[in-house]
C-alpha positions in Angstrom: 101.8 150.7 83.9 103.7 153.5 85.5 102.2 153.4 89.0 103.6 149.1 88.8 99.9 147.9 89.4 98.0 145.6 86.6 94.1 146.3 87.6 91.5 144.4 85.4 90.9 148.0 84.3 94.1 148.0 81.8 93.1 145.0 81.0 91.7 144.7 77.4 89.6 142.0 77.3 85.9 140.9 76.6 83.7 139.6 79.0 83.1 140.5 83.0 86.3 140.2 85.4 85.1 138.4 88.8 86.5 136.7 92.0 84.9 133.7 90.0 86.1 133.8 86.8 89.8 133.7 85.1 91.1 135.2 82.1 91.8 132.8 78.9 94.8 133.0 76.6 92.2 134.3 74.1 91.2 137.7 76.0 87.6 136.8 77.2 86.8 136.6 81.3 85.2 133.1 81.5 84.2 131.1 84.4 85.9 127.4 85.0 83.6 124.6 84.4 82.4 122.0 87.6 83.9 119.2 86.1 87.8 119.3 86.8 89.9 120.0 89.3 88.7 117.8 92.2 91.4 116.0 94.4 90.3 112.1 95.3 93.0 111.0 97.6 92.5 109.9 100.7 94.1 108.0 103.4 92.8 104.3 103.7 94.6 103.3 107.0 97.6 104.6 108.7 99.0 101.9 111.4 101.5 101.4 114.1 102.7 98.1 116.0 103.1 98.6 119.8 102.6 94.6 120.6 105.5 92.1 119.7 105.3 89.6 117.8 107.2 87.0 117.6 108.2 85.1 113.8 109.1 81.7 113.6 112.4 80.5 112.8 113.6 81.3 109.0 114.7 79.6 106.0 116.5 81.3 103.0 115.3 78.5 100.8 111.9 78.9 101.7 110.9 81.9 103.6 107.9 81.6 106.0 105.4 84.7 105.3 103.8 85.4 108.8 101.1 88.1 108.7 101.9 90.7 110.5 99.1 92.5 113.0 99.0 96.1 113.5 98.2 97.0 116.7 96.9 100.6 116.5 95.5 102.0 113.4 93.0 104.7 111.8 90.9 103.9 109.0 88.8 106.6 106.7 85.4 105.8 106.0 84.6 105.3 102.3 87.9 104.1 101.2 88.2 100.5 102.7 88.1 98.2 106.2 90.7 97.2 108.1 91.2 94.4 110.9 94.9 94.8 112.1 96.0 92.2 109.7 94.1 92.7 106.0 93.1 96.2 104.4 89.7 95.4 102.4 89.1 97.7 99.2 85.8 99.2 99.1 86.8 101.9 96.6 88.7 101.2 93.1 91.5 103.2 92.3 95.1 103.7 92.7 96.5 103.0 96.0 100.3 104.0 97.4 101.3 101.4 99.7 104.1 101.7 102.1 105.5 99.4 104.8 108.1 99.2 107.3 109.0 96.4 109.9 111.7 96.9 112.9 112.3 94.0 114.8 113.5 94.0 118.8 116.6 92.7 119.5 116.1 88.5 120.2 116.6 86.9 123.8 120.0 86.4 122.9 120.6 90.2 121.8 121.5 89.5 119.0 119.2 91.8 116.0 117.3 89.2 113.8 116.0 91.4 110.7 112.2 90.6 109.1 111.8 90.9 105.1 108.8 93.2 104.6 106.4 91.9 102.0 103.2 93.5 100.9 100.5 90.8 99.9 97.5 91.1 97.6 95.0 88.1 98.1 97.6 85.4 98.6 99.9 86.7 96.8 103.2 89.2 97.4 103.8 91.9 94.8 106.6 93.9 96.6 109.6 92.4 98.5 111.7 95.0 101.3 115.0 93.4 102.3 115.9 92.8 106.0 118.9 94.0 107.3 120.6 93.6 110.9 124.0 94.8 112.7 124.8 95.1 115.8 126.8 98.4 114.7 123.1 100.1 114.5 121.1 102.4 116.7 119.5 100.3 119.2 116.3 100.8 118.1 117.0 99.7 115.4 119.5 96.9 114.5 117.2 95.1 112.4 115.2 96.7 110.2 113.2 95.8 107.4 113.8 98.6 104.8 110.5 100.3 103.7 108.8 98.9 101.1 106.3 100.3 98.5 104.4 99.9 95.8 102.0 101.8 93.5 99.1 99.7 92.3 95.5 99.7 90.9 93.0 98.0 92.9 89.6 96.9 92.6 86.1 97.0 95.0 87.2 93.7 97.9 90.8 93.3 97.0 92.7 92.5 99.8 96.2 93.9 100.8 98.1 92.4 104.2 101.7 92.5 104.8 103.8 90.1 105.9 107.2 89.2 107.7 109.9 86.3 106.7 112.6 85.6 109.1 115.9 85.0 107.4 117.8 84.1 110.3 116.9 79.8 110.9 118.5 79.3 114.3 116.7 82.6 116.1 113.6 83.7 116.2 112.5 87.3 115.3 110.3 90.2 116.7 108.7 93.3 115.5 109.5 96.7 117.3 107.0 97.6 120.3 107.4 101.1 119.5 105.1 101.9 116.7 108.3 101.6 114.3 106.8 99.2 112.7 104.5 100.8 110.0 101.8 100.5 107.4 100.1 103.3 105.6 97.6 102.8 102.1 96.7 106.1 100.6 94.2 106.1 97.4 95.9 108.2 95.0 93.0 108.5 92.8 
């Protein structure tokens, strides 16, 4: 190996080198089999809110669960439906679900936070918590922190996400900015 290169020349090895086949730990050139290697992800829906929405008043003894609407969204074909609202499996597998919900600043200006909650059928598997200060960016002084959740899903399960107000004296609104998020990716 004086000149630095390895050609399949120096090489020792049985079998025919290729651009379509590899070289085993055993010294023979063979060529990889059909059956592996194939990614299966894909995006189900990737969605924005640009339209307010306004949440009822809150409890902390019994939150309200509003469903939130998504106002702009893309769906992939194959993987599931979407309305705005509910995400309908039409391929089992192992989704990655991940939400986030900014709320606007109430009439009185004060921030009102929205607990994100991701919901499969009627019920929620994954709580976010809502937090609010006036001490944070404008845009967003109340913020439901992003919530996610791995989970295996079958053919016509349903996932929505939904909103609880905390706050029982003022109501509370998600962002009109598109800061208010939902994406489901099949994993595999």
């Amino acid at each position: 190996l004086a000149d630095g290169s390895v050609t399949t020349a120096k090489i020792s090895a049985t079998g025919t080198a290729s651009a379509t086949t590899y070289l085993r730990g055993d010294g023979q050139w063979a060529t990889p089999s059909s059956s592996g290697g194939t990614a299966t992800g894909a995006i189900g829906v990737m969605a924005t809110n640009t339209v307010e929405q306004v949440l009822p008043l809150g409890s902390s003894t019994a939150p309200i669960e509003t469903p939130i609407t998504f106002s702009s969204y893309t769906v992939s074909s194959g993987v599931g439906t979407f309305d705005g609202t509910t995400f309908t499996v039409a391929s089992a597998g192992t989704y990655l679900i991940t939400t986030n919900i900014v709320s606007l600043n109430n009439s009185s200006g004060n921030p009102v936070a929205i607990r994100p909650g991701i919901r499969l059928g009627s019920n929620v598997i994954a709580y976010g918590v809502g937090l609010s200060s006036g001490n944070y960016p404008a845009a967003s002084k109340g913020a439901g922190i992003a919530t996610t959740t791995v989970i295996s899903l079958s053919v016509n399960d349903t996932i929505s996400i939904v909103g609880s107000n905390q706050n029982s004296g003022l109501t509370a609104s998600t962002s009109i900015n598109g800061t208010t998020r939902l994406s489901i990716v099949k994993l595999f």
